[in-house]
VEXLOMAR-853866 format. One record per residue (C-alpha): x, y, z; residue in three letters. Coordinates in Angstrom, 2 decimals. Layout:
% VEXLOMAR-853866
@px=X; py=Y; pz=Z; r=Ala $
...
% end
This chain:
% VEXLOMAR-853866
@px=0.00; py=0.00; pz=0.00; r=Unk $
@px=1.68; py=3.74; pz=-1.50; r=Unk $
@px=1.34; py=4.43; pz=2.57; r=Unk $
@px=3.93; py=1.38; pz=3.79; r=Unk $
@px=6.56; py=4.53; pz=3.04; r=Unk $
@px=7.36; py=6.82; pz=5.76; r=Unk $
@px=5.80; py=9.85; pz=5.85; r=Unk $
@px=7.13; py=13.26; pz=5.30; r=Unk $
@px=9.64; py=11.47; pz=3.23; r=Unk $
@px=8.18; py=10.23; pz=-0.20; r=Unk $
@px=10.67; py=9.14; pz=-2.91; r=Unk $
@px=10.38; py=8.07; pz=-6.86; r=Unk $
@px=9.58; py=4.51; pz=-7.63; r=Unk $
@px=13.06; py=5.11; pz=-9.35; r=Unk $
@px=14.96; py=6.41; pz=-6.29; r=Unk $
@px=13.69; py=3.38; pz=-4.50; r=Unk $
@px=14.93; py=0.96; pz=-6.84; r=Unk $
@px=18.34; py=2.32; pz=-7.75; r=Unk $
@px=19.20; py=3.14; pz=-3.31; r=Unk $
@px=20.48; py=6.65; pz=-2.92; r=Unk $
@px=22.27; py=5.82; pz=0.01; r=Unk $
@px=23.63; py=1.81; pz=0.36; r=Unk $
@px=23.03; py=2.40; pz=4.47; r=Unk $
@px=19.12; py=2.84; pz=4.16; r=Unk $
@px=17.02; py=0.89; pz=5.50; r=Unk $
@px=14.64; py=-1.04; pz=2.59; r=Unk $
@px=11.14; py=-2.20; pz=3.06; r=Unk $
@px=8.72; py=-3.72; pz=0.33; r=Unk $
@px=5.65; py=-1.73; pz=-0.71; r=Unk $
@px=2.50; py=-3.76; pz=-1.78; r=Unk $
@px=4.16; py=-5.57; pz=-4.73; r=Unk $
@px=7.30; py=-7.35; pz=-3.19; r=Unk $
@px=9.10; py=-5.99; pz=-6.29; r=Unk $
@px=9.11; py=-2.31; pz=-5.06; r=Unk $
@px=11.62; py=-1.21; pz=-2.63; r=Unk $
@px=11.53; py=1.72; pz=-0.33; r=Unk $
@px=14.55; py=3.60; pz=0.72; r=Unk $
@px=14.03; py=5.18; pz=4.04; r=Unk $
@px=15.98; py=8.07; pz=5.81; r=Unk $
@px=18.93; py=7.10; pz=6.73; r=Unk $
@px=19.59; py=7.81; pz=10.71; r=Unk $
@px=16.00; py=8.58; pz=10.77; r=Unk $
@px=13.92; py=7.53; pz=14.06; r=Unk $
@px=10.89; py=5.52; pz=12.95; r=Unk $
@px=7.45; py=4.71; pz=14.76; r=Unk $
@px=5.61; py=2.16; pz=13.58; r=Unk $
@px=1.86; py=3.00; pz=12.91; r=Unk $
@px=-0.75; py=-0.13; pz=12.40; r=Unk $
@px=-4.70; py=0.44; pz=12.02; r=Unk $
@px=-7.55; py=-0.57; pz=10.41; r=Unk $
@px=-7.70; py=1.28; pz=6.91; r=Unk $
@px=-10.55; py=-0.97; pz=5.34; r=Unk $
@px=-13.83; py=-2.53; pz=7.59; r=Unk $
@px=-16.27; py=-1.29; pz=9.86; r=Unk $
@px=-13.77; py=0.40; pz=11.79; r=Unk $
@px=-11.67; py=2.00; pz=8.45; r=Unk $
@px=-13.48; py=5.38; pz=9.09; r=Unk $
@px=-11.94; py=5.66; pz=12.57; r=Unk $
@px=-8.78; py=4.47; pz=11.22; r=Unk $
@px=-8.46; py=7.20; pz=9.02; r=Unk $
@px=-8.69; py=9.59; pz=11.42; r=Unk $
@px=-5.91; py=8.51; pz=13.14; r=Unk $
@px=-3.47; py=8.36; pz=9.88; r=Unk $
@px=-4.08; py=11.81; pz=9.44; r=Unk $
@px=-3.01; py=12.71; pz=12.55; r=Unk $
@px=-0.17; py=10.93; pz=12.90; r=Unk $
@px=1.25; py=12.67; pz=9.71; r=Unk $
@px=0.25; py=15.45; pz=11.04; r=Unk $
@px=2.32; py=15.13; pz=14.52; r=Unk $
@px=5.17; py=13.71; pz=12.36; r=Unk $
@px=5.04; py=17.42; pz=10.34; r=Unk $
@px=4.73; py=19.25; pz=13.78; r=Unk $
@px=7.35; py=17.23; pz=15.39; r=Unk $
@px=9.80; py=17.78; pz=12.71; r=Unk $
@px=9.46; py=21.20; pz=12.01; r=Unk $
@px=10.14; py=21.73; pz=15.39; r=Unk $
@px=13.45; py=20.10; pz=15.35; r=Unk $
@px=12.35; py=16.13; pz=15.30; r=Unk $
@px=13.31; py=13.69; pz=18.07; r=Unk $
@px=16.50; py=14.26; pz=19.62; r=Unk $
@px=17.96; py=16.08; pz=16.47; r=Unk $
@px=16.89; py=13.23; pz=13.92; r=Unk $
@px=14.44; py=13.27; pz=11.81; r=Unk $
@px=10.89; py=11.14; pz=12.58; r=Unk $
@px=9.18; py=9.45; pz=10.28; r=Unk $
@px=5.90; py=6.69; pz=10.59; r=Unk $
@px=5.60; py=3.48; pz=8.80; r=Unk $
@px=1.98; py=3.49; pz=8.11; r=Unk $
@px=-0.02; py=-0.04; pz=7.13; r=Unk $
@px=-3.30; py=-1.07; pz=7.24; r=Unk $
@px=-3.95; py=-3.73; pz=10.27; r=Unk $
@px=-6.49; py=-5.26; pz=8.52; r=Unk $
@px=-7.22; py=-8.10; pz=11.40; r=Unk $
@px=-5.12; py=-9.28; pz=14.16; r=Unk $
@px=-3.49; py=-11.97; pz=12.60; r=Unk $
@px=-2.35; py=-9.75; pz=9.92; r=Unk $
@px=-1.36; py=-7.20; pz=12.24; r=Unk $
@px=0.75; py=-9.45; pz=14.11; r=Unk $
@px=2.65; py=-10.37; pz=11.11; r=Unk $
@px=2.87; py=-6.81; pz=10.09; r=Unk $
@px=4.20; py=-5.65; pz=14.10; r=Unk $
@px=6.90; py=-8.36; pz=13.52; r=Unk $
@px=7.98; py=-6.97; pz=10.12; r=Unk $
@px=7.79; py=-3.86; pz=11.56; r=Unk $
@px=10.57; py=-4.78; pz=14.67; r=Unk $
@px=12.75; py=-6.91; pz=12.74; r=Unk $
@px=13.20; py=-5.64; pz=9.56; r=Unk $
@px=12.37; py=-2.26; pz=9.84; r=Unk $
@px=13.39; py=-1.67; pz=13.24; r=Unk $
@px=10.50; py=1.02; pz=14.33; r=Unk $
@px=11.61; py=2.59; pz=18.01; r=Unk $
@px=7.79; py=1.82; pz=18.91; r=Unk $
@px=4.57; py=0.88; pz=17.60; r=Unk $
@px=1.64; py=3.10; pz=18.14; r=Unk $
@px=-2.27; py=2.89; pz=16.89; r=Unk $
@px=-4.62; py=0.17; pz=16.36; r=Unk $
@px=-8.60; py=0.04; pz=17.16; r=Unk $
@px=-9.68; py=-3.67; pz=17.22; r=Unk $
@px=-9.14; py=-5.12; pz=20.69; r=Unk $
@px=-8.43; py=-8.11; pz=19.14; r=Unk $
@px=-5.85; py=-7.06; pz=16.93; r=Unk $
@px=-4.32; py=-4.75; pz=20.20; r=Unk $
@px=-3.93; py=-8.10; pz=22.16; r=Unk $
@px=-2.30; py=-9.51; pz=18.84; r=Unk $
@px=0.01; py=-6.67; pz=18.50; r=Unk $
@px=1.22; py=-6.53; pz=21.97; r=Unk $
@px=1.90; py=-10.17; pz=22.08; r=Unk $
@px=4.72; py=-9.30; pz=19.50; r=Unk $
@px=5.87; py=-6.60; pz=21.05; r=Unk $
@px=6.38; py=-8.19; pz=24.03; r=Unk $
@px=8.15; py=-10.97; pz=22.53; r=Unk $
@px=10.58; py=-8.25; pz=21.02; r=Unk $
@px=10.75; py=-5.79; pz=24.22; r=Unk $
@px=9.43; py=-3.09; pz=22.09; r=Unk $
@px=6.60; py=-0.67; pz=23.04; r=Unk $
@px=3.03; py=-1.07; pz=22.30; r=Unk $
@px=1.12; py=2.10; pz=22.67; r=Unk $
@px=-2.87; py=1.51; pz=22.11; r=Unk $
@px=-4.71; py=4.75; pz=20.68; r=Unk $
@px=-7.90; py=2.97; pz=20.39; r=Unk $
@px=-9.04; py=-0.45; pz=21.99; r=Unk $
@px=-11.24; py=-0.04; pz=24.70; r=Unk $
@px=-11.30; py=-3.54; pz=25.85; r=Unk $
@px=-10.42; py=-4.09; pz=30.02; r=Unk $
@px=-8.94; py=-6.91; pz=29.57; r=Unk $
@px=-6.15; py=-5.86; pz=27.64; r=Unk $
@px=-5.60; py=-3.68; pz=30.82; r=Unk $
@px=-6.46; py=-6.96; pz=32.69; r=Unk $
@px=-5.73; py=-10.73; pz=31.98; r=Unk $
@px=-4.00; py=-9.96; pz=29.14; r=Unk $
@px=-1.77; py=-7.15; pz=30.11; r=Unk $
@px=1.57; py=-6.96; pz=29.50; r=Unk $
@px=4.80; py=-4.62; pz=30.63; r=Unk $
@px=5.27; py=-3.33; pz=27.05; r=Unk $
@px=1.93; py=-2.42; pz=26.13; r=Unk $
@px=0.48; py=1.27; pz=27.24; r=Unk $
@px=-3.12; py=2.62; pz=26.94; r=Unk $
@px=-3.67; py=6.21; pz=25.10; r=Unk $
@px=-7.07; py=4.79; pz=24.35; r=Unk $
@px=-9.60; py=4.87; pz=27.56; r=Unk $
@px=-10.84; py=1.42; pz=28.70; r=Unk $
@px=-14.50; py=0.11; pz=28.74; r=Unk $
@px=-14.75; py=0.96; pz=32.55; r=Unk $
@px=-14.67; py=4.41; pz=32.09; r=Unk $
@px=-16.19; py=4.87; pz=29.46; r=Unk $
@px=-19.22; py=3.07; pz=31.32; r=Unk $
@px=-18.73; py=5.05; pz=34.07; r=Unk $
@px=-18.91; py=8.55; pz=32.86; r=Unk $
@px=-21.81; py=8.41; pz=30.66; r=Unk $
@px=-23.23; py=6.00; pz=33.42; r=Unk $
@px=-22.89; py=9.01; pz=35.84; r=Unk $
@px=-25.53; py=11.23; pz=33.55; r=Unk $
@px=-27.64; py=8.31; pz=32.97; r=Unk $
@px=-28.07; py=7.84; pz=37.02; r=Unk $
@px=-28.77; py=11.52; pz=36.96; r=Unk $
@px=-31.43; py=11.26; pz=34.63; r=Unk $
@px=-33.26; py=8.67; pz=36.77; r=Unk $
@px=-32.52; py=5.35; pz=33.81; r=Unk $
@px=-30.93; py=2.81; pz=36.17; r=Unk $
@px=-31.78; py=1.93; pz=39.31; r=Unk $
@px=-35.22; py=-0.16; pz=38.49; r=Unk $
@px=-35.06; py=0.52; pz=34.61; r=Unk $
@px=-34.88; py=-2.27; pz=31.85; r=Unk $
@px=-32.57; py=-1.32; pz=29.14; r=Unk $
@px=-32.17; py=-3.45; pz=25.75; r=Unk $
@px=-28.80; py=-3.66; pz=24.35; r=Unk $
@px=-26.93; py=-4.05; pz=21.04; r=Unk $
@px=-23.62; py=-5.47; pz=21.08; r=Unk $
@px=-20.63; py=-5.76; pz=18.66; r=Unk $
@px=-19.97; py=-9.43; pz=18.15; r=Unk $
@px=-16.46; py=-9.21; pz=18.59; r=Unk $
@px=-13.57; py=-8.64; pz=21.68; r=Unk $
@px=-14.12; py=-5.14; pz=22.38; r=Unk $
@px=-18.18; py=-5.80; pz=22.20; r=Unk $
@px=-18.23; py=-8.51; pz=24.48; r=Unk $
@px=-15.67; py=-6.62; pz=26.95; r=Unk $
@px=-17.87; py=-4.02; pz=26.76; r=Unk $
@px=-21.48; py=-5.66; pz=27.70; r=Unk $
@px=-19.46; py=-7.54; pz=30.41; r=Unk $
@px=-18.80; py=-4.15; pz=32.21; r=Unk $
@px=-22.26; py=-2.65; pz=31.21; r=Unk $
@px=-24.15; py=-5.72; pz=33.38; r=Unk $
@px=-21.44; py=-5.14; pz=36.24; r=Unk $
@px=-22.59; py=-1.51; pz=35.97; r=Unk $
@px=-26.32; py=-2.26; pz=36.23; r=Unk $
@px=-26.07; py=-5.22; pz=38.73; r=Unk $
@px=-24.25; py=-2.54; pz=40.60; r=Unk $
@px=-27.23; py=0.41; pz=40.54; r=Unk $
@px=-30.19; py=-1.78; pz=40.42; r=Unk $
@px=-30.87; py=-1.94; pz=36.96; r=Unk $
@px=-31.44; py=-4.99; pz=34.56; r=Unk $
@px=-31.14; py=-5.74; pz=30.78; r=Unk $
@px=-34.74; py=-6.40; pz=29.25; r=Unk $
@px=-32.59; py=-7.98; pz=26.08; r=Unk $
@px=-28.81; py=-8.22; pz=25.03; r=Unk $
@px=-28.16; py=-9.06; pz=21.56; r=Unk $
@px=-25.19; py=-9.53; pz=19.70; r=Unk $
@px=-24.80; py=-7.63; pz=16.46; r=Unk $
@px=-21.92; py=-9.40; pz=13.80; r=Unk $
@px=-19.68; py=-6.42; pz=12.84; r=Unk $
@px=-20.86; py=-6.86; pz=9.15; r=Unk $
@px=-23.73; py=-6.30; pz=9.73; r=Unk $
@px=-25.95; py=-3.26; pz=7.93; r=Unk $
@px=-29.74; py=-4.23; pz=8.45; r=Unk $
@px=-31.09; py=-3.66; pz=11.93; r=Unk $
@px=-34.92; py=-3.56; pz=11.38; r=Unk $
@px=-35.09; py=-7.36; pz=12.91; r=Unk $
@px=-33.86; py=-5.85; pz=15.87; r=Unk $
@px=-35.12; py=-2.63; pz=15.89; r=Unk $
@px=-38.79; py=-4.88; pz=15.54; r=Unk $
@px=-37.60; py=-7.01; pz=18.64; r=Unk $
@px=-36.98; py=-3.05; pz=20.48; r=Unk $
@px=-40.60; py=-1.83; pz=19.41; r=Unk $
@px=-42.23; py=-4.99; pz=21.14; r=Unk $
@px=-40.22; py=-4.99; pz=24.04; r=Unk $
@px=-40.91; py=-1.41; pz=24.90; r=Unk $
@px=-37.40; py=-0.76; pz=26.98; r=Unk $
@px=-36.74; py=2.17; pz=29.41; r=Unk $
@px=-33.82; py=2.79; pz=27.65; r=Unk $
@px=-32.06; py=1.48; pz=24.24; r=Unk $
@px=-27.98; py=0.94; pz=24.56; r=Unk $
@px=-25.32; py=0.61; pz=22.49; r=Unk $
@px=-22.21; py=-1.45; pz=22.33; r=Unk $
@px=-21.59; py=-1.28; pz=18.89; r=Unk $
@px=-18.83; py=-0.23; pz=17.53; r=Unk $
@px=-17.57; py=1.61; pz=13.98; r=Unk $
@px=-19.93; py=2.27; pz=10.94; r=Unk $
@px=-22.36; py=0.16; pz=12.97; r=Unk $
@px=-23.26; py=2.88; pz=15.34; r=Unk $
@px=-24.37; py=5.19; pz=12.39; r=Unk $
@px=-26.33; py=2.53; pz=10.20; r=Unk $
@px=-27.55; py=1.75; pz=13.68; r=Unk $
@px=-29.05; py=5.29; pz=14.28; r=Unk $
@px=-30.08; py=6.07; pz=11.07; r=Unk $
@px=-32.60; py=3.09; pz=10.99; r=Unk $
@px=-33.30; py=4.13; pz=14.20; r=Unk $
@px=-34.24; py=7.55; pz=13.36; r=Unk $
@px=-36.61; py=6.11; pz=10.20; r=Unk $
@px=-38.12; py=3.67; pz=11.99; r=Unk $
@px=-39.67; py=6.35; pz=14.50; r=Unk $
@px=-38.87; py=4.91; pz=17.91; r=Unk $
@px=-39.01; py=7.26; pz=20.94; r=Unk $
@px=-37.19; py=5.03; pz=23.41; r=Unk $
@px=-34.23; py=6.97; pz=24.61; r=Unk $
@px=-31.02; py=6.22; pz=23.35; r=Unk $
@px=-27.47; py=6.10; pz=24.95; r=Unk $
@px=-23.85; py=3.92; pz=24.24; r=Unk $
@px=-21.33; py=2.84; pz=26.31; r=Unk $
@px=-19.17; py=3.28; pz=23.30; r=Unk $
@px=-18.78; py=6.11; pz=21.00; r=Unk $
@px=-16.38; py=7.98; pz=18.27; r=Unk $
@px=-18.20; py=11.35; pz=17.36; r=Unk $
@px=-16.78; py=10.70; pz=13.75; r=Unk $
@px=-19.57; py=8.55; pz=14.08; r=Unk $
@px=-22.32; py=11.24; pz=15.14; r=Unk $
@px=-21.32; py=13.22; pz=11.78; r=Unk $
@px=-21.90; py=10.42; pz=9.17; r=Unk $
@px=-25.48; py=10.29; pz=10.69; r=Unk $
@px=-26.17; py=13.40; pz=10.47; r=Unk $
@px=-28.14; py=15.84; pz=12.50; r=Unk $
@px=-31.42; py=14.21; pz=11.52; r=Unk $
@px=-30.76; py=10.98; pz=13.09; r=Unk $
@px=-27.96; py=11.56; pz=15.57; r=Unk $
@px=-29.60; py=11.58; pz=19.05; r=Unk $
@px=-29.09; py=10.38; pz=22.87; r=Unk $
@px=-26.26; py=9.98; pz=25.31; r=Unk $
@px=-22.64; py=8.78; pz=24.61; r=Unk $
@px=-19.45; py=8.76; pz=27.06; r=Unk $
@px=-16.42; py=10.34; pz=24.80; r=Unk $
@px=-12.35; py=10.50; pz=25.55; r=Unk $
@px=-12.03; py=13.85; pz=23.84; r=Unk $
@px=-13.78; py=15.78; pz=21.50; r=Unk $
@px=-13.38; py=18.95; pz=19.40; r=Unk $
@px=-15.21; py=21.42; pz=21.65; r=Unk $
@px=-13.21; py=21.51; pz=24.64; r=Unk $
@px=-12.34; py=24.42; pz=25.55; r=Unk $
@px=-8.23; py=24.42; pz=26.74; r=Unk $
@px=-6.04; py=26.20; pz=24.75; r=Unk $
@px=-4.23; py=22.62; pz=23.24; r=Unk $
@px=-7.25; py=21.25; pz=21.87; r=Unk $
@px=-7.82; py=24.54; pz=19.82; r=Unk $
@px=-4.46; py=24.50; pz=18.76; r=Unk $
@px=-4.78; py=21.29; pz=17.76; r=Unk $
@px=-8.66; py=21.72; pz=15.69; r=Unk $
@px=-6.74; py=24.56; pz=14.07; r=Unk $
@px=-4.18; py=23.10; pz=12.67; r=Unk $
@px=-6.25; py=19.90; pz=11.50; r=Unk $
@px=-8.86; py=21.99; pz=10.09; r=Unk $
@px=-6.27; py=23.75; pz=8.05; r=Unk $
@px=-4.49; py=20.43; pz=6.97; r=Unk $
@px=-8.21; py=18.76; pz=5.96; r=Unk $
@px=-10.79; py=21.02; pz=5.98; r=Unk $
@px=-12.78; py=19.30; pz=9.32; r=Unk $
@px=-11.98; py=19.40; pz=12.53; r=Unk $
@px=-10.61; py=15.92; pz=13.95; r=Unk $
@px=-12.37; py=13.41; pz=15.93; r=Unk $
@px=-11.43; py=11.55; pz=19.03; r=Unk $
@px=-9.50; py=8.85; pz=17.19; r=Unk $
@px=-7.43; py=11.68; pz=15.59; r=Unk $
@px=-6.50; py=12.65; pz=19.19; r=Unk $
@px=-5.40; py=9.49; pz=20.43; r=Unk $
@px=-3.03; py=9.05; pz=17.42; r=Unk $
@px=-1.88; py=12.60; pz=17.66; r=Unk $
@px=-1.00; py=12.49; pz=21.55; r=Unk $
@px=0.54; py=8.87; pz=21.28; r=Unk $
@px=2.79; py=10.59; pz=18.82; r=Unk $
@px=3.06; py=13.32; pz=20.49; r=Unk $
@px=3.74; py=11.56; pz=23.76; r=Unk $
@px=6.12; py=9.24; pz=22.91; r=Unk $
@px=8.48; py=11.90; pz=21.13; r=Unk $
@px=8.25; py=14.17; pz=24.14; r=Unk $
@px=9.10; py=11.23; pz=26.41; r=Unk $
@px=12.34; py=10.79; pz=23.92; r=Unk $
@px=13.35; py=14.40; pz=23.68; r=Unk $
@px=13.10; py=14.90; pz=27.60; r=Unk $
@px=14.92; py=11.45; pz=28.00; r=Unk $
@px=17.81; py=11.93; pz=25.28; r=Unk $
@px=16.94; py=8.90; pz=24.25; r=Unk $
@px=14.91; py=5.97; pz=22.87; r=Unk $
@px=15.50; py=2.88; pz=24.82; r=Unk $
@px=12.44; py=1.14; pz=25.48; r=Unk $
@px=13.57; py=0.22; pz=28.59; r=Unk $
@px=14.20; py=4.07; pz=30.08; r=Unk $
@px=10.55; py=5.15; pz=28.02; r=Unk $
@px=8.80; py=2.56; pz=30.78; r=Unk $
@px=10.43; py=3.15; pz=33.50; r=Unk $
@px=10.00; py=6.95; pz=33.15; r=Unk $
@px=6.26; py=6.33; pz=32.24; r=Unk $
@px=5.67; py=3.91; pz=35.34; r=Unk $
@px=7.00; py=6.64; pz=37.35; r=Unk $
@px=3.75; py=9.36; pz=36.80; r=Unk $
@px=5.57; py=11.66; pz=33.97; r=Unk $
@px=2.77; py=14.07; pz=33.44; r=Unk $
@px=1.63; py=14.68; pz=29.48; r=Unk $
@px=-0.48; py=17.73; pz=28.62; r=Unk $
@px=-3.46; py=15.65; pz=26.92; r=Unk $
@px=-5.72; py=18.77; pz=25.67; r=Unk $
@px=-8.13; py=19.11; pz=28.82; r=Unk $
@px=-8.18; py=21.10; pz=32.09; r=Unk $
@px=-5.62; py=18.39; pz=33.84; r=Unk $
@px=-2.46; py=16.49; pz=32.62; r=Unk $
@px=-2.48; py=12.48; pz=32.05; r=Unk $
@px=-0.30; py=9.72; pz=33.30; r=Unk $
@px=0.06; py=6.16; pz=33.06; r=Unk $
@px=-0.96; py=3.70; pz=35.70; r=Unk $
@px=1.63; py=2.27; pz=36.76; r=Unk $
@px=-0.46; py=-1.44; pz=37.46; r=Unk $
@px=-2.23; py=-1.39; pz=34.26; r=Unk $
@px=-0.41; py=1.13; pz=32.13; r=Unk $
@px=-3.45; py=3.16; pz=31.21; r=Unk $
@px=-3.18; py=6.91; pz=30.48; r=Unk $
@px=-5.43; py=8.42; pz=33.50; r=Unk $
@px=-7.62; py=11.67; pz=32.02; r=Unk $
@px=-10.72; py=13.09; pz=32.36; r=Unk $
@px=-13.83; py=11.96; pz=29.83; r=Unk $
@px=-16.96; py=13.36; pz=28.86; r=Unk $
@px=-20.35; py=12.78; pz=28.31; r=Unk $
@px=-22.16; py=14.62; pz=25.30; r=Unk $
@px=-25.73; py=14.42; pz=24.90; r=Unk $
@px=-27.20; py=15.43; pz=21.34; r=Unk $
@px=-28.71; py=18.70; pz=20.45; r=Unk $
@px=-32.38; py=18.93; pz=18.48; r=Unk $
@px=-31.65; py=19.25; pz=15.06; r=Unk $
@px=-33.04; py=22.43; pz=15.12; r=Unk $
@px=-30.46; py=23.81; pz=17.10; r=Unk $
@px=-27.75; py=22.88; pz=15.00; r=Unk $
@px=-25.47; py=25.02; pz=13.02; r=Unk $
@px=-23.32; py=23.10; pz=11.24; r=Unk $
@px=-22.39; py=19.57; pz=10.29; r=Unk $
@px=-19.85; py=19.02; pz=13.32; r=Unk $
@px=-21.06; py=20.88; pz=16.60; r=Unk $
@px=-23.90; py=18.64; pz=16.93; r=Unk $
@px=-23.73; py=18.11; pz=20.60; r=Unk $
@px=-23.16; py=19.63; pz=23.83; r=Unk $
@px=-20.59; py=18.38; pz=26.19; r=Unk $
@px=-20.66; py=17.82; pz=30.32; r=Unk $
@px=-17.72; py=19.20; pz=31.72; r=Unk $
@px=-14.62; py=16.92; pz=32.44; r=Unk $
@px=-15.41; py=13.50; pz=34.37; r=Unk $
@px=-14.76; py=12.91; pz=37.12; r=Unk $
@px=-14.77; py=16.75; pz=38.62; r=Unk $
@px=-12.16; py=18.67; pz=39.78; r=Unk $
@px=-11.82; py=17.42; pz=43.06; r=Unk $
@px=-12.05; py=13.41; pz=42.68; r=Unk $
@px=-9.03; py=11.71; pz=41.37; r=Unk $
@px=-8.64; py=10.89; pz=38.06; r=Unk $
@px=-8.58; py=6.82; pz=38.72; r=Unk $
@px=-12.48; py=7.16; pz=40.12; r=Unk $
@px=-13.88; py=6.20; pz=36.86; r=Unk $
@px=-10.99; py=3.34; pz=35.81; r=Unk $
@px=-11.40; py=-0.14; pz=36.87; r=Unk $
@px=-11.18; py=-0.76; pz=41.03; r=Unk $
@px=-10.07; py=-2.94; pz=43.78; r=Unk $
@px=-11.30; py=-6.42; pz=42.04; r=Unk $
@px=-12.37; py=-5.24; pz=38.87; r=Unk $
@px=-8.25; py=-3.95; pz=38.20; r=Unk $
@px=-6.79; py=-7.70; pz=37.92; r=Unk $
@px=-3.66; py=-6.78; pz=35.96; r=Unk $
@px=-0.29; py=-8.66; pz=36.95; r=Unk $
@px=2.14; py=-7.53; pz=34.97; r=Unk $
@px=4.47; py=-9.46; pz=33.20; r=Unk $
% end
């Protein structure tokens, strides 16, 4: 694929093939035939996400932010005076992204891998980089039990985990009087970070006194949801969830919005890419969110800027995990003088503080490895009240407040069952 070469530094097919410099590294592009010539004494992140799927949208996102850190990060002098450039592929599914993270660490020798969406193709990822004492950092699988069972001392978390994600929007469903005593019918994505996800949904509403009317698993290729949206009109919930993930959350609420249900709607989890390819017409109820474009800090409308200027549309939460997993992991470098994997950990396990866009700087948790920030909960406006094809929500201010730690909404005392390895 033309983006297997390293961005910000493009060459001729007959560059490639003839080697300007005999010390570059070489890599082959879609037809084994073609050979790349990289930088020579370049620093090199390896990027890996879905490009193609139900989940290619998101992916997207994040490519174009990761070129875009790569630019910023450059210009500004690059990573410890070399140049930075990201290998970019296509994940596909987790056993080709496992074959793809290998490439990446042997023959390419990438610092670090960032990216990825798919929980399943995370836990596939980190398996290699574990193998190869290189770090993992996830920008987008929500699953717990990557930060769980299956945790491992290379992999890190830019990406929020289910729990929170539950949590916060859970918080403004509690408030609105929809748990305790309420039956709610749910929609799940038939796949790892689905079935994570309705795991720690029922925990949730065993915990307030709530109970599912219906859970039903939806396969991820899946485009027709009047069955179910029959099945919803018969069993007359209190409240209609989602745990669907990628394209299916916007097929999802478009039928919705054309069958005419009035149930309230609300998801567990939630890109607001999503939320635009509905539309204003269909887009509706309550959804938890790790960032989004309307926060008001002065990094996060640096950041719009300068996306909106690159694209022409302001970037969505998978852009900003991308973009501060870039952004992180060069800072880390530069303030290190180096980029030992090794020294990156240790100085991560130890609470370095990242700005991450919102009213308080992140860290890693040092039992799990998961970046600790604030979320939010954004409920839709009335199509009426929109202006324009992006603002089409408003936003609660940062969870958890001010004055509760950041870890209150992040898996607890037996639900945290990492043992690092």
């Amino acid at each position: 694929m033309t983006d297997r070469q390293p961005s910000k530094f493009r060459v001729s097919r007959r560059q490639a093939l003839v080697g300007i410099s005999a010390g570059a590294a070489t890599g082959l592009i879609a037809c084994p035939s073609l050979i790349l010539a990289q930088t020579p004494d370049a620093i090199r992140y390896g990027h890996l996400t879905p490009r193609t799927g139900f989940l290619g949208p998101l992916g997207e996102y994040g490519v174009m932010a990761v070129d875009l850190a790569v630019e910023e990060i450059n210009a500004a002098g690059g990573v410890n005076g070399r140049k930075l450039e990201a290998l970019k592929e296509d994940s596909v599914n987790p056993q080709t992204a496992s074959t793809k993270a290998e490439r990446m660490i042997e023959r390419d020798k990438v610092a670090c891998i960032l990216g990825e969406i798919s929980s399943a193709s995370c836990l596939t990822i980190s398996q290699v980089a574990a193998r190869n004492k290189t770090l993992f950092v996830n920008t987008g699988g929500n699953s717990d039990a990557l930060r769980g069972e299956s945790c491992n001392r290379y992999m890190f978390h830019v990406e929020h985990q289910n729990s929170m994600y539950v949590k916060s929007c859970g918080r403004s469903l509690m408030a609105q009087g929809l748990v305790k005593g309420k039956k709610w019918f749910s929609l799940t994505a038939d796949y790892a970070f689905g079935h994570d996800l309705l795991k720690v949904a029922k925990r949730f509403m065993e915990a307030n006194g709530g109970q599912f009317a219906a859970d039903k698993l939806v396969p991820t290729d899946a485009t027709d949801f009047s069955a179910l949206l029959i099945e919803i009109r018969a069993a007359k919930p209190d409240l209609v969830i989602s745990n669907l993930a990628g394209n299916q959350i916007t097929n999802f609420l478009k039928q919705y919005s054309e069958f005419g249900l009035t149930f309230p709607v609300a998801g567990f989890g939630f890109d607001t890419a999503l939320a635009w390819a509905a539309g204003k017409d269909n887009f509706g109820g309550v959804w938890p969110c790790v960032w989004h474009h309307l926060i008001d800090t002065p990094e996060t409308k640096k950041f719009v800027a300068a996306f909106t200027k690159k694209y022409g549309k302001p970037p969505e939460n998978q852009a900003w995990g991308d973009y501060t997993a870039v952004k992180i992991m060069a800072q880390s470098m530069n303030e290190l003088k180096s980029t030992d994997t090794a020294k990156i950990l240790e100085y991560w396990e130890k609470g370095a503080k990242f700005d991450v866009m919102k009213t308080r700087p992140g860290y890693f948790r040092a039992s799990d490895h998961q970046l600790m920030s604030e979320m939010y909960t954004i409920t839709a406006l009335p199509a009426a009240q929109v202006k324009n094809q992006w603002d089409l929500f408003t936003s609660s201010p940062p969870v958890p407040g001010p004055n509760e730690e950041l870890e209150v909404i992040a898996t607890q005392g037996d639900e945290a069952i990492c043992k690092m390895s």
